[in-house]
N, C-alpha and C positions, 0 to 999 in steps of 0.2 A: 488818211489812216483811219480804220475803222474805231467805233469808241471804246470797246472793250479791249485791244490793242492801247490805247492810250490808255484807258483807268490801269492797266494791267503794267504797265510802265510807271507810271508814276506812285504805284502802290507798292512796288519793285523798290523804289527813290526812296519813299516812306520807312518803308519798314528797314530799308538799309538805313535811313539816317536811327530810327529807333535804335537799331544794334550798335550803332557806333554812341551812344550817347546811356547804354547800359541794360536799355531794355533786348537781350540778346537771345532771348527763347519766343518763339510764337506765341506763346500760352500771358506771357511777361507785354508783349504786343495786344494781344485781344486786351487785357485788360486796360493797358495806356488807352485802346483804340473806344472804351468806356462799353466794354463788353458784350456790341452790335455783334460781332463775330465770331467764331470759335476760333481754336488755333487751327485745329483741322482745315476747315473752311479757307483761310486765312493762304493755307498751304493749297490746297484743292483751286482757287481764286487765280493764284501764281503759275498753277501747272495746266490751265486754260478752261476753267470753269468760271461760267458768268460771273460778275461784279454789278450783282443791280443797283438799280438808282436809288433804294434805301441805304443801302451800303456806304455809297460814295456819298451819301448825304448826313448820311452818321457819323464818317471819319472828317469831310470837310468842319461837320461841326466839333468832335474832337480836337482838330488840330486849328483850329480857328480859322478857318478857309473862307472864302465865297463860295455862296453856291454854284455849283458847276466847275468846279478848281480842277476836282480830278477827272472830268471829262476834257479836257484842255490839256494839248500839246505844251511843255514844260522844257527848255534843254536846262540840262545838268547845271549848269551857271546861276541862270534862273532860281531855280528850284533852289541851292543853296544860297545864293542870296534872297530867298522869297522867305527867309528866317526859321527853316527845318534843321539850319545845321544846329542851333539850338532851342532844343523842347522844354515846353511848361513841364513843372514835375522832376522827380527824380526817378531814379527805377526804384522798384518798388526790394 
């Protein structure tokens, strides 16, 4: 699987656990995301616009990742047990 297919997935994972835990606008997300992103972007990112390697290296380090986390294939199990079901922070 190519890697913008994978970051494009698991930024999918991401931002879905965001809405479930309060952060529920894009705009509410850039900011958790320590506002590397726009919401635009954010959405533009989703609907098949590159996710460069600043990107995934600024949400890795928002969400306390390794580097290279969101180039790596994740299944959904994983990913919720890899501690996204629950996030530092509250919504804001």
């Amino acid at each position: 699987m190519p890697t913008q297919s994978i970051r494009r997935t698991n930024l999918r994972r991401v931002l879905d656990d965001l809405a479930r835990n309060g952060y529920s606008t894009r705009e509410s997300q850039a900011v958790y995301l320590g506002r590397s992103v726009t919401a635009r972007r954010l959405d533009a990112m989703l609907n098949g616009a590159e996710i460069p390697a600043f990107f995934a290296a600024a949400l890795e380090h928002a969400l306390f990742k390794p580097r290279g986390w969101l180039s790596l294939p994740h299944d959904a199990d994983e990913h919720e047990s890899a501690g996204m079901g629950t996030l530092p922070g509250g919504p804001d």
